[in-house]
FIBABA-595486 format. One record per residue (C-alpha): residue in one letter; x, y, z. Coordinates in steps of 0.001 Angstrom, whole numbers, plus 524288, in hexadecimal, padded with zeros to 5 digits. Example, Ala and Ser with C-alpha at 12.3 -4.5 7.8 and 13.67 -1.06 7.14 Angstrom:
BEGIN
   resn      c1      c2      c3
      A   8300C   7EE6C   81E78
      S   83566   7FBDC   81BE4
//
This chain:
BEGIN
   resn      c1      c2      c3
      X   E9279   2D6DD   9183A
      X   E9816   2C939   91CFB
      X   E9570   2BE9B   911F9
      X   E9075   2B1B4   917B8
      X   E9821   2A613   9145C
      X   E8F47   29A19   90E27
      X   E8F92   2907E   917E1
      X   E91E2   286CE   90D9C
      X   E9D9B   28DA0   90985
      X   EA267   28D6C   9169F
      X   EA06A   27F35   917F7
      X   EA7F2   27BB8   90BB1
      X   EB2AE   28325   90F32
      X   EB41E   27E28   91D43
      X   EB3C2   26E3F   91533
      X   EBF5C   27457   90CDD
      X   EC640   27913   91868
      X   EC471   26BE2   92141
      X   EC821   264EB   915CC
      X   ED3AE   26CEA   912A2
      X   ED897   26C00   9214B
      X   ED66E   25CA4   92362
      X   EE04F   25B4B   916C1
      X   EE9EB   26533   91C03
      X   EEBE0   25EA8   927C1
      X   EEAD2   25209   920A4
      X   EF542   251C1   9182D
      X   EFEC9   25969   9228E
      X   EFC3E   24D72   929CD
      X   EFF35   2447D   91DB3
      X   F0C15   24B64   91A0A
      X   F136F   24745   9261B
      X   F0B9C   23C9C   929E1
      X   F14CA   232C6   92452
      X   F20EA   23B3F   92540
      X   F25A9   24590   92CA1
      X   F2080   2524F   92F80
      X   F23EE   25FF6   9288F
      X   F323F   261D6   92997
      X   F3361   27024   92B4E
      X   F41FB   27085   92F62
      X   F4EF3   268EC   92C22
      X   F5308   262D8   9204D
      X   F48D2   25B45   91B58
      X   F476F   25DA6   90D99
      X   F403E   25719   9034B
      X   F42C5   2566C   8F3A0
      X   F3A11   262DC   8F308
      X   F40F0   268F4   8FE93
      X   F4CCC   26746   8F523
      X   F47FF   26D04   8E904
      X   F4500   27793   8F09B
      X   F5227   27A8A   8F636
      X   F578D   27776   8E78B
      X   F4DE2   282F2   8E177
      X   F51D4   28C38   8ED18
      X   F5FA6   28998   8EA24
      X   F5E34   28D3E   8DBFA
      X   F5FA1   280F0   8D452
      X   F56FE   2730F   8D0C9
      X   F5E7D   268BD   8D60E
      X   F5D8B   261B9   8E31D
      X   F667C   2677D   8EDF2
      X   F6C15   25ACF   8EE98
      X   F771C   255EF   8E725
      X   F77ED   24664   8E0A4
      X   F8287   23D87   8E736
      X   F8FC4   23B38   8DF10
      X   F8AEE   22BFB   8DD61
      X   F7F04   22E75   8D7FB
      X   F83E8   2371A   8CBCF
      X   F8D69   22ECE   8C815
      X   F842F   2244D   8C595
      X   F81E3   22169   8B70B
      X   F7427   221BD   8BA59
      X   F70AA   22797   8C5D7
      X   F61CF   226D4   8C20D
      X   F6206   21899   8C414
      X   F5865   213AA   8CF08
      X   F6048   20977   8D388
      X   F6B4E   2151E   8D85A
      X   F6B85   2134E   8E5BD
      X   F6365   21E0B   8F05E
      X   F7277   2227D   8F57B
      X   F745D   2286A   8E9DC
      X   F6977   22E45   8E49E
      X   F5D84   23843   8EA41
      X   F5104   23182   8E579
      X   F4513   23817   8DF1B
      X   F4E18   242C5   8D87C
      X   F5221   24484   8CB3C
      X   F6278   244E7   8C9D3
      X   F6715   24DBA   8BE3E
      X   F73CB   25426   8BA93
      X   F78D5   24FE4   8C7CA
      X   F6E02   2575D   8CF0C
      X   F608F   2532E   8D53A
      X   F5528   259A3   8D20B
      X   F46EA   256B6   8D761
      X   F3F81   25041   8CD59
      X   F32F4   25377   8D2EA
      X   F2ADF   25F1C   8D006
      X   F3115   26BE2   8D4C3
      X   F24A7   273B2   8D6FC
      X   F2383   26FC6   8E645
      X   F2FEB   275FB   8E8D7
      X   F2CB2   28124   8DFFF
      X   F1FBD   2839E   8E683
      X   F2306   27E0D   8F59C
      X   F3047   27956   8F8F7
      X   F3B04   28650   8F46F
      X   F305B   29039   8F8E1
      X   F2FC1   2896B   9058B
      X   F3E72   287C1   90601
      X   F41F3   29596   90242
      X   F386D   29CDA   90C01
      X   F3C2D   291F6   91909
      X   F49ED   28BF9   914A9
      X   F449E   27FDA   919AE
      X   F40D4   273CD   91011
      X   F30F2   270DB   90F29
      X   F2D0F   2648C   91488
      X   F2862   25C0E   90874
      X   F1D3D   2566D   91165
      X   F199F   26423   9153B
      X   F19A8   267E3   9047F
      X   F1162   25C90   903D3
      X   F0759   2618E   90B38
      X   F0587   26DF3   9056C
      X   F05DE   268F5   8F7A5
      X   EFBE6   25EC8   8FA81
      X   EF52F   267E2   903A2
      X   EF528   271D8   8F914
      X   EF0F1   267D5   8EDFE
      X   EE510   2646B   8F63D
      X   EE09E   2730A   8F8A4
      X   EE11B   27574   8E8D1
      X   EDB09   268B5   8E7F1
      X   ECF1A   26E88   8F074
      X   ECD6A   27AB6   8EAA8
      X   ECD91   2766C   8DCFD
      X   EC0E8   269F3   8E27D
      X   EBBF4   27865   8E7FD
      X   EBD11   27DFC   8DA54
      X   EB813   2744F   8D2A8
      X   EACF7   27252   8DBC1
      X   EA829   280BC   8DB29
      X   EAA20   2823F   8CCDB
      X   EA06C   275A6   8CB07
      X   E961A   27CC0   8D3D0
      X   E98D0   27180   8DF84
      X   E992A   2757F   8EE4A
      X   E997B   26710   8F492
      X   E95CD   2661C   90276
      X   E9EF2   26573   90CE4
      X   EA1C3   25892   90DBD
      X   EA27D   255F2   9007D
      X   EABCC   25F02   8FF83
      X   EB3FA   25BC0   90BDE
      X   EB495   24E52   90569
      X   EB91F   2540C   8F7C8
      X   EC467   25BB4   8FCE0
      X   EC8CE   25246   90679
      X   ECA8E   2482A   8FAEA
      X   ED113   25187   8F41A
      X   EDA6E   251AA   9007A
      X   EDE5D   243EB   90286
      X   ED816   23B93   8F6DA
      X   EE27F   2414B   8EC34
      X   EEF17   237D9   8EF6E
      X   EF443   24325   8F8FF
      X   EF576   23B11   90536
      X   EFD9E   23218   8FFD1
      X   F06A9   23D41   8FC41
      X   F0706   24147   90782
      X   F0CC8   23612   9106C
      X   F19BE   23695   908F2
      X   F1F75   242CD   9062A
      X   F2C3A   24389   8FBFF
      X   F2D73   24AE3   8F1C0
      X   F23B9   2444C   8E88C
      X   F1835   246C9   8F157
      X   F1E44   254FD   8F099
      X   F1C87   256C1   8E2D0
      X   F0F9F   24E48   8E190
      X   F0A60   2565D   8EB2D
      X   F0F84   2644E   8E605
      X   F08AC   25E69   8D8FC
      X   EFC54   25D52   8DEEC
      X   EFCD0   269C9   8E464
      X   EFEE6   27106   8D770
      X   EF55F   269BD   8CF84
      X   EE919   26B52   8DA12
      X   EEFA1   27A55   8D994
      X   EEDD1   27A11   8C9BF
      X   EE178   2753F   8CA64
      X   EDB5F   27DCE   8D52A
      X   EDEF8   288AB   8CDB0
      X   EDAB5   28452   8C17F
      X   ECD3B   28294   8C67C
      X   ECEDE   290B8   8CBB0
      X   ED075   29545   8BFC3
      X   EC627   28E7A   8B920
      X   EBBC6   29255   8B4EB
      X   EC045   2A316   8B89A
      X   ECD75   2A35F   8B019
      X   ED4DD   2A9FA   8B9A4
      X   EE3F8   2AB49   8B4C0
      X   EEA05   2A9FF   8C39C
      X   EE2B2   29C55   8C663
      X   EE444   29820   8B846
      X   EF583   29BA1   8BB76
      X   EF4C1   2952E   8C840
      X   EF0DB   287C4   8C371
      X   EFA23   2884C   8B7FC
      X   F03F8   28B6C   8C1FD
      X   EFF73   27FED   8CA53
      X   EFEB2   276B6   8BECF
      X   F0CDB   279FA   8BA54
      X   F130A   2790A   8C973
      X   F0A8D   26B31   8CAD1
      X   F1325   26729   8BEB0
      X   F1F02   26C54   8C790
      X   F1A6E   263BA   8D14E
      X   F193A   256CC   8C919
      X   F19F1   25675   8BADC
      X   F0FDC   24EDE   8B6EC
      X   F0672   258A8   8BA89
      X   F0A31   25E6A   8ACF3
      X   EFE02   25868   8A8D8
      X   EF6B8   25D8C   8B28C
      X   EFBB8   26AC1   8AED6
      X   EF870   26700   89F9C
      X   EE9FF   26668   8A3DD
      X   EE8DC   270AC   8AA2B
      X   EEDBD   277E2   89FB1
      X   EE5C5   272EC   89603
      X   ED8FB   27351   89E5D
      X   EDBC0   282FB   8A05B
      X   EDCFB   28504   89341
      X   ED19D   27F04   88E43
      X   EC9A8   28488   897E1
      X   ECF55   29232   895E8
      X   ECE8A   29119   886A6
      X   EBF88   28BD7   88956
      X   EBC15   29869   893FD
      X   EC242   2A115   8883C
      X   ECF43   2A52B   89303
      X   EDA1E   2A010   88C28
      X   EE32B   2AB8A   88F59
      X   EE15C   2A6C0   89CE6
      X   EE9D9   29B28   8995A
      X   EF5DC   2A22F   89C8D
      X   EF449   2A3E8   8A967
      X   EF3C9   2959E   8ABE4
      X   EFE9C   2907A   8A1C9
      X   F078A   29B6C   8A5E6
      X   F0BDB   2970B   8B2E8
      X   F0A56   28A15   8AF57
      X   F13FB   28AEE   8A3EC
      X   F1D78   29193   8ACE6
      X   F1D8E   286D2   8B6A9
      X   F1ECA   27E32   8AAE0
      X   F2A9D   28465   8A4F0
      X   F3216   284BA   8B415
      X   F2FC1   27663   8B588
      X   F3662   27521   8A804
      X   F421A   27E22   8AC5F
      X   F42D6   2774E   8B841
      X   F440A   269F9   8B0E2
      X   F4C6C   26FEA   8A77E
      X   F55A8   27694   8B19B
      X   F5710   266C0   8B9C7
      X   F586B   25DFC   8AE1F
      X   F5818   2656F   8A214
      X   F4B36   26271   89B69
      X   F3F1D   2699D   89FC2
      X   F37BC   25CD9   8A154
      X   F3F26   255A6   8AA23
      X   F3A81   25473   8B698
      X   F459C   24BAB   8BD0A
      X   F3ED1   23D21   8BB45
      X   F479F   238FA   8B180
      X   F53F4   23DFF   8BC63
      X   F4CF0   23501   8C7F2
      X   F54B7   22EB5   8D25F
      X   F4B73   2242F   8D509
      X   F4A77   216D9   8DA08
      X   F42AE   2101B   8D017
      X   F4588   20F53   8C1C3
      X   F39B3   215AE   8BCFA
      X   F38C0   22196   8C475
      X   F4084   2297E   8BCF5
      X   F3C3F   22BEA   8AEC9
      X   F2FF0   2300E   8A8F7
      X   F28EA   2260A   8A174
      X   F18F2   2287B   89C5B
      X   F14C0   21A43   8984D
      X   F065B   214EB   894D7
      X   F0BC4   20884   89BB2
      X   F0AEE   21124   8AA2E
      X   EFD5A   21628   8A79E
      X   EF554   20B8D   8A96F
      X   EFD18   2082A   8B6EE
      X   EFD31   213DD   8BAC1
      X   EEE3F   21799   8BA81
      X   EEB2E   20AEF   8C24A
      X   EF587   20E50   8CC46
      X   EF1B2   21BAE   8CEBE
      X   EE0FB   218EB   8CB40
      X   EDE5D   20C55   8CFED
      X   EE8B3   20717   8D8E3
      X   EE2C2   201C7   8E4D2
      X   EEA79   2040D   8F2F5
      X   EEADC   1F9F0   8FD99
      X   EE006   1F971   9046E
      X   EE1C8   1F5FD   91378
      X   EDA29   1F551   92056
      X   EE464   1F9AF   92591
      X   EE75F   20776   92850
      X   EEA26   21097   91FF4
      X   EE1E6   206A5   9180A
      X   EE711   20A60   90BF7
      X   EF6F9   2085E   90519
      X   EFB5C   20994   8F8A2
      X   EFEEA   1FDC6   8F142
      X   F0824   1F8A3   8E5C3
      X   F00A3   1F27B   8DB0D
      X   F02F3   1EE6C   8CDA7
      X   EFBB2   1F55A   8C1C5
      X   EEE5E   1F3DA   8C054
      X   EF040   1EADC   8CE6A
      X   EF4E3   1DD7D   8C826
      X   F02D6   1D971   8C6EF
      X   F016E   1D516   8BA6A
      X   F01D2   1E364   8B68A
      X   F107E   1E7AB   8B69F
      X   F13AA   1F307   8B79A
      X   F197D   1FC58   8AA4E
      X   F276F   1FCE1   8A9B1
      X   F2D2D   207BD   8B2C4
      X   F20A3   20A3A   8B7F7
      X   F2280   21176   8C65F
      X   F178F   20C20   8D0D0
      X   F1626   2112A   8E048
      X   F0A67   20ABD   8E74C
      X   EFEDF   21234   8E183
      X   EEECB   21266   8E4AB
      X   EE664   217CE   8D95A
      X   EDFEA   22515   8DB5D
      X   ED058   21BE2   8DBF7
      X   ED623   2181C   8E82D
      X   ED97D   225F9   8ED7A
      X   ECE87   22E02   8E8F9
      X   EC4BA   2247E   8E325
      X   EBCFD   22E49   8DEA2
      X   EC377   23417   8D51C
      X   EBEF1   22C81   8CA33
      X   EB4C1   238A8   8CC3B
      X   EBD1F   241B5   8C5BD
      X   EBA24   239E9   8B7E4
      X   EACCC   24223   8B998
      X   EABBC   24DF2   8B8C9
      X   EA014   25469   8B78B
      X   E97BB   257B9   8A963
      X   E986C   26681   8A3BD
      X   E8A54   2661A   8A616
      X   E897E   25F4B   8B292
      X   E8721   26A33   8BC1F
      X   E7FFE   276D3   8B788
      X   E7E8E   27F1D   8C534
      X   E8D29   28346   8C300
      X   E91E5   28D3D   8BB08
      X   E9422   2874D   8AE75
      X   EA3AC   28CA6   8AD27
      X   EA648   28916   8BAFB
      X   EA34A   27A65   8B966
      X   EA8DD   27A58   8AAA7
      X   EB3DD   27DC9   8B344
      X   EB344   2739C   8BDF8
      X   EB1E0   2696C   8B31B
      X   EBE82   26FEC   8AAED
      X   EC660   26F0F   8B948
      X   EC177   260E5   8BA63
      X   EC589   25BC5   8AE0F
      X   ED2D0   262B7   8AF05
      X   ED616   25C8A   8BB2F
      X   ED1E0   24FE9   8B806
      X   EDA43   24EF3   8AB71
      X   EE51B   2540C   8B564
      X   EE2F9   247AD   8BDF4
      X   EE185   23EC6   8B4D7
      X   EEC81   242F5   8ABBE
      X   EF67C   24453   8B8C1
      X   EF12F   23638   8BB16
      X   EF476   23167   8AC2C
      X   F0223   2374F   8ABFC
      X   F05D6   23212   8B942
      X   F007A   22576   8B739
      X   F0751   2249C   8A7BE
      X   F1551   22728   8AF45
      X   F15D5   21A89   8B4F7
      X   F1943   22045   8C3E2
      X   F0E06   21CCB   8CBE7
      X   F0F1C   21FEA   8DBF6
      X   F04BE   22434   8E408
      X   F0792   2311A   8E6E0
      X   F06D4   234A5   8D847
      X   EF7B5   2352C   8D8E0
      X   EF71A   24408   8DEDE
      X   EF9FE   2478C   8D1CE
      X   EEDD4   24414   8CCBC
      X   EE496   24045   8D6EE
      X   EE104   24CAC   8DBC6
      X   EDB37   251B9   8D095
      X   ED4FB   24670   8CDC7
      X   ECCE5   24722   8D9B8
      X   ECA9A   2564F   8D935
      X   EC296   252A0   8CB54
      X   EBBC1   246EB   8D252
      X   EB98F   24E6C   8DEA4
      X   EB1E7   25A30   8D71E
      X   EAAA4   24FFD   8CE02
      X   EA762   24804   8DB0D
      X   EA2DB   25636   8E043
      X   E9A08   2580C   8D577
      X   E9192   24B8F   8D240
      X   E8E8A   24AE1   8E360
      X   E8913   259D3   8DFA6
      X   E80F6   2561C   8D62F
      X   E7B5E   24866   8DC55
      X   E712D   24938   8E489
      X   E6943   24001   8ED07
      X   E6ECE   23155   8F00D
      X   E7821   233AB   8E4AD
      X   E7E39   23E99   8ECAF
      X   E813A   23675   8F882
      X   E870B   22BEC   8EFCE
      X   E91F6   234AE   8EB13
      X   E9420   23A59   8F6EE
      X   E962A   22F3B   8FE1E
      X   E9FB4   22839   8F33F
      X   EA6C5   233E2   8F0EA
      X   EA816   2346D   90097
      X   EABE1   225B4   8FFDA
      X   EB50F   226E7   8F4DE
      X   EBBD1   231E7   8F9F7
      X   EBD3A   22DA5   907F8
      X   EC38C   22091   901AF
      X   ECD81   22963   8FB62
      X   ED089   2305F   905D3
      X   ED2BA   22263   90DCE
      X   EDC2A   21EA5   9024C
      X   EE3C3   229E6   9029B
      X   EE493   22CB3   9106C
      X   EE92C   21EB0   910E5
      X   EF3B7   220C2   9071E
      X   EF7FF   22CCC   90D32
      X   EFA84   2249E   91B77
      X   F0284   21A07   912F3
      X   F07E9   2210E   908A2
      X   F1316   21BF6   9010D
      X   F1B33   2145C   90A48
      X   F14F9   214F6   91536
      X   F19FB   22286   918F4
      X   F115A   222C6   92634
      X   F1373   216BE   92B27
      X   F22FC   21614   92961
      X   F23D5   223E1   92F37
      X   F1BF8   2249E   939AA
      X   F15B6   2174C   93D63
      X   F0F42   21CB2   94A54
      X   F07C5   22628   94394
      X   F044E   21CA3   93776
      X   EFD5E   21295   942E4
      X   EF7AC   21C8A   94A00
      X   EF06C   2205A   93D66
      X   EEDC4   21304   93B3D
      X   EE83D   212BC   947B5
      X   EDF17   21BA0   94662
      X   EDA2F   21509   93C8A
      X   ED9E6   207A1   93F39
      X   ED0F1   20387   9493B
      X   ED0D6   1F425   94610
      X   EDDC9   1EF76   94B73
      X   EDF2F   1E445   94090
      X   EDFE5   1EFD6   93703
      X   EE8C6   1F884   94101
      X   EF74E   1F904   93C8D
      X   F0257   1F65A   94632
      X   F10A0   1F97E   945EE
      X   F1A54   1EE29   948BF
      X   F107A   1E514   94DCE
      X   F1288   1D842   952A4
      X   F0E46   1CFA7   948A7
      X   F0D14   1C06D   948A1
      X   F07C9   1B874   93D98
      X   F0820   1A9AB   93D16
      X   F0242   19F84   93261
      X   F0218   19316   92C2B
      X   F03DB   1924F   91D88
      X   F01AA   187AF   9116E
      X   F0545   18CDE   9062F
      X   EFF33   18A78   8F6ED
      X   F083D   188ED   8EC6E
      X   F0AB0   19399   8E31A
      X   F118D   19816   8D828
      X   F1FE1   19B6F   8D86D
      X   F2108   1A935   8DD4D
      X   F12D9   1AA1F   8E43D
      X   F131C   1B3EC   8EEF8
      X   F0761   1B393   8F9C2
      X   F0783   1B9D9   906D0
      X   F09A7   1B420   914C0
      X   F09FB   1BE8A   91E76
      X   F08A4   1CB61   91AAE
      X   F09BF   1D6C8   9255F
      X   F0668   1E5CA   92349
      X   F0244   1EEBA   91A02
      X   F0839   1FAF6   91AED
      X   F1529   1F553   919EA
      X   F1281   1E6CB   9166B
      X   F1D1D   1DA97   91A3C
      X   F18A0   1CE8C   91358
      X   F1AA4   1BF22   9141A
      X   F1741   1B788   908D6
      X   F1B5B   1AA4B   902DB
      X   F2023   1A9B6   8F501
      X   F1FC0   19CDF   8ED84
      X   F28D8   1975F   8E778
      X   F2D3E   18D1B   8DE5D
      X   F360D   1871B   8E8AB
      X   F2DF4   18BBC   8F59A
      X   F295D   1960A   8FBC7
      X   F3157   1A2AC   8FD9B
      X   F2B07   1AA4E   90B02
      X   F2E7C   1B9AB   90C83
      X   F2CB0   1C373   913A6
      X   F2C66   1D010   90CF2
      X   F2BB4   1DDA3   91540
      X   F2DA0   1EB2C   90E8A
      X   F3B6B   1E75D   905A7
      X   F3EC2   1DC47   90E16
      X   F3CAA   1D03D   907FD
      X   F3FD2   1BF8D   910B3
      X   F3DBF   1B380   90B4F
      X   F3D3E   1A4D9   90E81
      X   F3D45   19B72   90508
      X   F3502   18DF2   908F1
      X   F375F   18143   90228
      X   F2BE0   17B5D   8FB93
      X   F2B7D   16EE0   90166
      X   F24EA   17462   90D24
      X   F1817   172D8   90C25
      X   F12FD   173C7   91AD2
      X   F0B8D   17FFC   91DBB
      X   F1558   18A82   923E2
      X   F1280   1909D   93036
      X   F16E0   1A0A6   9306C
      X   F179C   1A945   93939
      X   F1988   1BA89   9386A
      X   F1CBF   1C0CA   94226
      X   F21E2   1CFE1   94355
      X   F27D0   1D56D   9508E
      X   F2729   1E39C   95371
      X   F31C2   1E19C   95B91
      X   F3CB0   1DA80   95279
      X   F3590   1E24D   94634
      X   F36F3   1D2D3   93ED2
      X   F2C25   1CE77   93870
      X   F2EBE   1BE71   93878
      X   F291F   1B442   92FFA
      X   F2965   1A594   93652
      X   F297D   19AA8   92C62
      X   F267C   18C6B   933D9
      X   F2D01   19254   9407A
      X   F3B05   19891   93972
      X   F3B94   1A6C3   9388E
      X   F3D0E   1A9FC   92756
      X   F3CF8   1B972   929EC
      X   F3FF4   1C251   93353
      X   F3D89   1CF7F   92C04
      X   F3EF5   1DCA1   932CA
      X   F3173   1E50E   93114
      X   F3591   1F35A   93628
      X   F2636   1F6B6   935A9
      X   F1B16   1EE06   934F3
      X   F0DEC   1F5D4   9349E
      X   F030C   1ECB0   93291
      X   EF413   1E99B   9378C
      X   EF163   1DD50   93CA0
      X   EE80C   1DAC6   93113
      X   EF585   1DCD3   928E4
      X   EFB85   1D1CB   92C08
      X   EF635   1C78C   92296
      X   EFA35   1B906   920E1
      X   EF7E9   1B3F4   91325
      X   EF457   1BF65   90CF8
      X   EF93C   1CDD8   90734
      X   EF086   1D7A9   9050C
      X   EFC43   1E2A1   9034C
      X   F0611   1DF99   8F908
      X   EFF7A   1D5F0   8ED29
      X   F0CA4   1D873   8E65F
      X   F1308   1CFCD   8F0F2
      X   F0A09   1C63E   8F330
      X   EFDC5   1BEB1   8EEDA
      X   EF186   1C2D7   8F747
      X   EF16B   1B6E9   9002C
      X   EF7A5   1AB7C   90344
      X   EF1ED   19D93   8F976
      X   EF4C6   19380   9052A
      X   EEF27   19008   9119F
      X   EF1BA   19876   91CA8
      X   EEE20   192ED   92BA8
      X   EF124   19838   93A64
      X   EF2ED   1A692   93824
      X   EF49F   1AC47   94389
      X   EF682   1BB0F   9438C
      X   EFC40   1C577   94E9F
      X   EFDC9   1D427   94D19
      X   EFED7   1DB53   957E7
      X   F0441   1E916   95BB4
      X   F0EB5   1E323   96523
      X   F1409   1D676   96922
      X   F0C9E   1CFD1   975C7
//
């Protein structure tokens, strides 16, 4: 006799399909958006790619030797050695190089895929399918949660969970620029959503297989990155409270077991590279910058750190994609320095990204909801707490090590939301009436905002990725979404900017903007006083003019800007006489970009607007020259 499927059953599972399919396709798009696309054949590898071919050869070291200059350095750790000698972003010891990132994605991914095709994995492609991956646990554990709790949201409640759970968690960004950090951050993500999702299938039942699956997961998320030793910590503590409390402790084997084991190999493998089982490679770090390679936990990074990666506001623009990231000092002010050695990428704060997860703060009573089975939500709240702590302990320890970058958030924002998501869930069940709507409609609000932000941040991503690669696609994007042509960017325009100026006197080394042009990749021309003048320049990207003016002239100055797609000069007229002719290879800007007297990009380089008089501005941007 054929069983009739509930056609709220059948709903649900068609939302979680859709869902499931939109992100697919989404972040195959994302992966070679900015780059190329999946590099099947040839000799393409990536740092992975060569920790693979270094584990299928039989040994730990990169199949690539260091040059003969480099070793005989007294110091070949220095930053200041020079790129022709050295391989960046690995650690050099006993005359070998050795991947100082976690080794799990090439034990889980990269030599499987190597051994079975003989051909390298595309690190895009690994991208994908970690992320991807991370996303589906991410999913089923919401699912979980939700069930356990005695919640069934509606469809589009739960269409709008899941897909925030699919773009609002940092993952975009990750995705424009693919190298082997995003690799590892991603593989990371992948294991801990895979730790949790089994943990919550284990919980409330007990069973020993889902119990060894997410110690398993826990341990390789550690492989991954090794902060997540925390999040493994917590784990382990929240199974065996709740196993000691449910009267199971012999069940704590089965998760400690393979998670001890995976342990003890990352220990051997540390051991077996630079002789001590907790060395990871940072202290053995070709890098660029002086504090990159050491390990340093300081209450003097904390503070910084939490406003960079909680409360650091992006730029804001009109402008497609609307949203960049930004450098800012601590807490926003310049008078806040920042600690000694402290390491500092442009960074927006997670309230910007997923403002709703200040919902994951709370979680529901013990005796908020009695229509559930009693075990099943003292098991929803248990899952809860546990991966809050996990967020907000990942967030801590990241935030105490001084190295703050963007990309570092998919650590700890995903769980984060997965608590506020299921908390969210909960209090729109139980409201009814106007109160209902109301958190419908913000949570709706707040989550569409996040996914702006981070859809944003994925089109931009760290330098631009998009727009330096493939400039035809990035304005036909922008296109699409920019239907008021002040607010439409153009590539090389013709641009031609004239104006009178009287200027205020100021204090010696007073900067204030004259013509500033672009966002996305901003040239500026400001006027810096000066005890015996006025010093103009023209800064664009690391090229840096000046022309120093005597202060005895006191007549207003007339100045003209003018860039031609045709020479590729931008030139600034002083009085008639050409100061700078500066070769722009790219200028992207709107014509609501190009600003006289004011800089609302860069308030490191400038003040906000110009203090003196400003008369006859006359302004030109145009596609091509007529």
């Amino acid at each position: 006799m054929n069983q009739k499927v509930d056609p709220g059953v059948l709903t649900r599972r068609t939302v979680v399909l859709a869902v499931v399919l939109m992100v697919a396709c989404y972040y195959l798009w994302a992966v070679r958006a900015a780059g190329t696309g999946f590099e099947w054949l040839g000799d393409h590898p990536g740092f992975y790619d060569y920790l693979a071919r270094s584990f299928a050869s039989g040994h730990l070291y990169l199949p690539f030797a260091p040059v003969p200059e480099l070793l005989a350095l007294p110091n070949p750790w220095d930053p200041t050695v020079g790129s022709e000698y050295k391989v960046s972003d690995v650690a050099l010891y006993n005359r070998r190089y050795y991947l100082y990132h976690g080794a799990a994605p090439a034990v889980l991914l990269f030599t499987p895929w190597l051994l079975i095709t003989k051909y390298d994995l595309p690190e895009n492609f690994a991208v994908f399918l970690f992320a991807f991956g991370g996303f589906l646990f991410s999913c089923a554990t919401l699912l979980r949660i939700l069930s356990l709790a005695g919640m069934k949201p509606g469809p589009a409640l739960l269409a709008l969970l899941l897909l925030s759970l699919g773009v609002c968690q940092g993952v975009p960004f990750l995705l424009s620029r693919i190298f082997v950090y995003e690799v590892a951050i991603a593989g990371g993500y992948l294991c801990l959503s895979g730790a949790l999702f089994f943990l919550a299938r284990a919980i409330p039942s007990g069973n020993m297989y889902w119990l060894g699956a997410s110690g398993l997961m826990f341990g390789l998320a550690v492989g991954c990155r090794p902060n997540m030793v925390f999040a493994a910590g917590i784990g382990a503590i929240a199974v065996a409270i709740y196993l000691q409390k449910s009267h199971r402790t012999p069940k704590l084997f089965a998760f400690f077991l393979p998670l001890c084991l995976t342990g003890v190999a990352i220990a051997i493998y540390n051991y077996l590279r630079f002789n001590n089982p907790f060395e990871f490679g940072v202290n053995y770090l070709l890098a660029s910058a002086t504090n990159q390679n050491r390990i340093k936990l300081s209450a003097d990074f904390l503070l910084p750190g939490l406003y960079f990666f909680l409360l650091c506001a992006p730029n804001f623009s009109p402008v497609f994609p609307w949203v960049r990231l930004a450098f800012r000092y601590p807490f926003g002010s310049p008078t806040h320095s920042f600690p000694q050695g402290y390491f500092i990428e442009p960074t927006a704060g997670i309230l910007y990204l997923a403002p709703f997860v200040v919902a994951a703060w709370f979680i529901p009573r013990r005796d908020a909801l009695k229509r559930t089975h009693p075990e099943d939500f003292s098991a929803a709240r248990m899952l809860l707490w546990t991966t809050l702590a996990i967020g907000a302990v990942l967030l801590l320890s990241i935030a105490w090590t001084g190295f703050t970058t963007q990309r570092y958030e998919v650590d700890f924002l995903p769980s984060l939301i997965l608590v506020a998501l299921v908390n969210l869930a909960f209090y729109i069940d139980r409201s009814v009436g106007w109160k209902r709507s109301v958190f419908s409609v913000a949570l709706m609000l707040f989550i569409g905002f996040g996914m702006v932000v981070n859809l944003a941040l994925g089109i931009s991503g760290p330098h631009q990725e998009m727009l330096q690669n493939h400039p035809k696609r990035y304005l036909r994007i922008a296109g699409w979404f920019s239907p008021m042509p002040q607010f439409r960017p153009l590539l090389n325009p013709y641009v031609s900017v004239t104006f009178e100026v009287q200027f205020s006197p100021q204090e010696d080394g007073f900067r204030e903007p004259l013509v500033t042009l672009g966002r996305t990749d901003p040239h500026f021309i400001y006027v810096e006083h000066r005890a015996g003048g006025l010093r103009i320049a023209s800064r664009s990207g690391s090229s840096r003019l000046t022309h120093d003016v005597s202060s005895q002239d006191k007549r207003p100055m007339r100045i003209a800007v003018t860039y031609s797609p045709d020479s590729g000069n931008l030139t600034t007229n002083l009085n008639g006489e050409d100061i700078f002719v500066q070769p722009i290879a790219m200028l992207l800007t709107a014509p609501a970009e190009v600003t006289i007297g004011e800089n609302r990009i860069d308030a490191n380089m400038t003040a906000g607007r110009f203090t003196g008089r400003v008369s006859g501005q006359h302004t030109i941007v145009q596609s091509r020259q007529f």
